[in-house]
N, C-alpha and C positions, 0 to 999 in steps of 0.2 A: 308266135312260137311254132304254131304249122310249118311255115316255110323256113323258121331255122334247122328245124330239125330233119325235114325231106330235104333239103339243098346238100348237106355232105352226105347225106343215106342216098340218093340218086340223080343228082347232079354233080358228083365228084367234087363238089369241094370242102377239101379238108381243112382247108383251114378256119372253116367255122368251128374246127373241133376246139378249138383254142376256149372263146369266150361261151361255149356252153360246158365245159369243162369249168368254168371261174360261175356259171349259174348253176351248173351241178355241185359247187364246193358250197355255195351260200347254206341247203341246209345243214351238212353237218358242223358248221361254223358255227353257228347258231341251236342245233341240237345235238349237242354229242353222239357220237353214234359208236358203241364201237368196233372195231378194225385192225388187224394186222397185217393183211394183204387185202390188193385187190385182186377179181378176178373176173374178167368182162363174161360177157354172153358170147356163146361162142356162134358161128357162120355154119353152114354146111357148105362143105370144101366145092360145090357147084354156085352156089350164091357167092361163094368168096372168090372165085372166077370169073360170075357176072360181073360183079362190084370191082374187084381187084383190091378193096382193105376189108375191114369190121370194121365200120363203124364206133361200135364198142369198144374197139380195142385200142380207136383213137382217144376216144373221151377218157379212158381207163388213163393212156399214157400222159395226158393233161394233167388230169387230176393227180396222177403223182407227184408231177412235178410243184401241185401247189400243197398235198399235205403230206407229201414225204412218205406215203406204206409202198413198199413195193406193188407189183403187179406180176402176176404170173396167167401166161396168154396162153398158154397150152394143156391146163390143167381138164377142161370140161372140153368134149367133141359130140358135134353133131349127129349123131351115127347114120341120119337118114332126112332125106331131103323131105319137105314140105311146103306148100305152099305159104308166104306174111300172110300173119296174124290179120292183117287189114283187109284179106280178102275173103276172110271166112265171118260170117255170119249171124251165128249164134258163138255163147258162151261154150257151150259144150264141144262144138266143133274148132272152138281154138283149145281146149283141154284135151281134146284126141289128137290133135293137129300137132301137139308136142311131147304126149306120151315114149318113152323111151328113145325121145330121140337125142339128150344128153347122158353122156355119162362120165366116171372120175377117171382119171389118165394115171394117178397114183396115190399113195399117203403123205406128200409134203404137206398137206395143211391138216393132218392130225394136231389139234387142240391149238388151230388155230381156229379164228374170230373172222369171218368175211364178209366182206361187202364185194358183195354183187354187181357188177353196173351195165346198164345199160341206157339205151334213147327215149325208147317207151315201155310203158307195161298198157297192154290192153285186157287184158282178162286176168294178170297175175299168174297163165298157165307156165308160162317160160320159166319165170322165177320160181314157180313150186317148184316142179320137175326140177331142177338148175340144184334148188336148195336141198332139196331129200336127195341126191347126187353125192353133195357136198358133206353132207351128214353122215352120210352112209359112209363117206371115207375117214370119220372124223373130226370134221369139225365142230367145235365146241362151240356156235353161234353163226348164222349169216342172215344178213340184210340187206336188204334192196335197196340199190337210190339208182331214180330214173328222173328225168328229165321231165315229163311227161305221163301222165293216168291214162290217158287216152288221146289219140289228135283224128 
C-alpha cells in the first residue's frame, strides 16, 4: 500500500489513480457514508508546480466516476505553503503545520453533505482544518475517506 500510494504522489504516475480510487470506493460500498459532492484536499499552488497534478484531485475524479457525486476541485485553497505532513515529527507540529492554511472559496456547498478525500491522513490535522472550513461555509455534514491512516 506504501508504494501504491507514493508512486502517483512522486513518481508521476497517474494512472495508479484508477485502482486506488475502485479501493477508495470499497469502504463506502460497504458502509454507507453520506455524500453529495466530493471535494479533494487541496495543493498549495507551489507543490502543485512541483507535482504538476493533486493527487487528490485524481482519486477525487476516479471516484466519481464509480459513484456518480460530483466533484468540485476549487472549492478549499491553500493559502500558504508548508512543509508534508511526513516530514514533520510530532502531532502537534503537523496541527500547526496546517493551521489556516485552507480556506472556503464560496457558499456552493451550503446544506450540502461532503466527503472529503484524499491519499492519506496522518494526524487527522488536514482534514480538521479542511472540515471546520467547510462548516464554516455551511455545510451540513463532512467526512473523510482516505486511503491510508498513516504510511
Amino acid at each position: 500500500m506504501h508504494q501504491a500510494i507514493h508512486q502517483p504522489k512522486y513518481r508521476n504516475l497517474r494512472a495508479l489513480a484508477v485502482p486506488l480510487a475502485k479501493l477508495l470506493n470499497d469502504y463506502p460500498a460497504t458502509n454507507p457514508v453520506p455524500g453529495d459532492v466530493l471535494v479533494p484536499i487541496p495543493l498549495h499552488r507551489k507543490r502543485l508546480r512541483e507535482r504538476g497534478y493533486n493527487q487528490s484531485h485524481l482519486l477525487a475524479k476516479e471516484l466519481d466516476k464509480l459513484i456518480k457525486l460530483p466533484v468540485i476541485y476549487d472549492y478549499l485553497i491553500r493559502k500558504r505553503y508548508a512543509p508534508a505532513q511526513t516530514k514533520t515529527t510530532t502531532v502537534d507540529e503537523q496541527r500547526s503545520n496546517v493551521v489556516n492554511a485552507s480556506t472556503y472559496h464560496d457558499y456552493r456547498l451550503k446544506d450540502k453533505q461532503v466527503l472529503l478525500i484524499d491519499d492519506v491522513s496522518t494526524s487527522g490535522a488536514t482534514l480538521d482544518t479542511c472540515a471546520a472550513a467547510l462548516k464554516a461555509t455551511g455545510a451540513t455534514s463532512v467526512w473523510g475517506l482516505v486511503l491510508a491512516r498513516e504510511i
